[in-house]
Structures are given as C-alpha cells and as structure tokens.
N, C-alpha and C positions, 0 to 999 in steps of 0.2 A: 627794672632791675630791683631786686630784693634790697630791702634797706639793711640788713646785715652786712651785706658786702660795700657798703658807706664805710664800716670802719675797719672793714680788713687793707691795711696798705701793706709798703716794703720791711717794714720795722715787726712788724704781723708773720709776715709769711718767712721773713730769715728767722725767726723765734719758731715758727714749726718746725723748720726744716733743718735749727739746730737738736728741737729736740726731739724730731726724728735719729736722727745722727745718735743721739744719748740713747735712747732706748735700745736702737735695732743694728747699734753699731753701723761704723760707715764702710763696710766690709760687703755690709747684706742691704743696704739701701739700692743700688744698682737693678741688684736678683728682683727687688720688693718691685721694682718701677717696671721693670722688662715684665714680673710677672701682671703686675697690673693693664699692660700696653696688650700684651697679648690675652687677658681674660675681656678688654674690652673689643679688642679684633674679634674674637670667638662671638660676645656679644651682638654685634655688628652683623657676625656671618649669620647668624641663630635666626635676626631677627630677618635678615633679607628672607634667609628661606621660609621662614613665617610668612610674610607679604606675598611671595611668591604662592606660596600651597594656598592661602586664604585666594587668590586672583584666581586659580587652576579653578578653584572648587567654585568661585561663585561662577567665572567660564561654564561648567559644568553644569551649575542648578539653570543658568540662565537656557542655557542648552534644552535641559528637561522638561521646564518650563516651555520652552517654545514646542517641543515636541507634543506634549499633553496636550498645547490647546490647538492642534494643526488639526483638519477637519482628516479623520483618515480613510474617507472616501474620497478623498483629494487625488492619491494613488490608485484607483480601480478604475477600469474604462468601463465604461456604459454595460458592455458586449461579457465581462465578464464579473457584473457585479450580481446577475441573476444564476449565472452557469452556467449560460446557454449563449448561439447564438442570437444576435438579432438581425432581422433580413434589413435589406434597404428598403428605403420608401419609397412607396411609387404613388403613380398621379390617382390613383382608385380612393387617396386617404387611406385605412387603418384595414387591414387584411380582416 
C-alpha cells in the first residue's frame, strides 16, 4: 500500500467530500458520481474489447505462423505431385 494513503483517514475524506459539496454544489455531486461510474463502466468495456481483439489477433498470427512453417507438400499425393500417373510396382523392380 502506498504510504500516502497512511494518512488519509475519516476526518480526511468528510473534508473532501465537504468541499466537494462547496465547489460543485450538492445539486450536481450526484450527476458528477453517476457520470464518473459510467465513464469507468465504458472504461471497463473499452478495455475487455481491447484483450479480446489483442487474443483474436495473436489466435491469428499463431494460426499463420503454423500455416508458414507446415511442409506444403504435406497436401499433394505422390501420384499428383509430378502430373502424371504413377503405375504400381511389380515384382521386375523399376520399369
């Protein structure tokens, strides 16, 4: 814990929150608190969908990554990697 907050007690914070009251009138303190509850909600949301799009996209490179180093003769059979057929083998060895 921050050694500042050692001397903020209850004698502390009713002295802000009177003069809050003083400054921004006790009318508009309410409006002030609701707008602050919801800019940190919006916060909150901003940042999930931050984590969210950063996880999609490393998903993604991780994706790409595996695709680049996949051998891509892995997908081609024997039979159609030259364009042709190939016969079967028989017992003579190599035609």
């Amino acid at each position: 814990m921050h050694p500042i907050f050692a001397f903020i007690d209850a004698p502390i914070i009713i002295g802000i929150v009177a003069l809050a009251a003083l400054l921004f009138g006790a009318d508009k303190l309410p409006k002030l608190a609701r707008s602050a509850g919801q800019a940190k909600k919006e916060f909150i949301q901003g940042q999930a969908d931050a984590d969210a799009a950063a996880e999609k996209a490393r998903a993604d490179a991780r994706e790409r990554a595996a695709a680049a180093a996949a051998d891509p003769m892995d997908a081609v059979s024997p039979a159609n990697a030259a364009g042709q057929e190939i016969p079967a083998p028989t017992d003579k060895g190599t035609l």
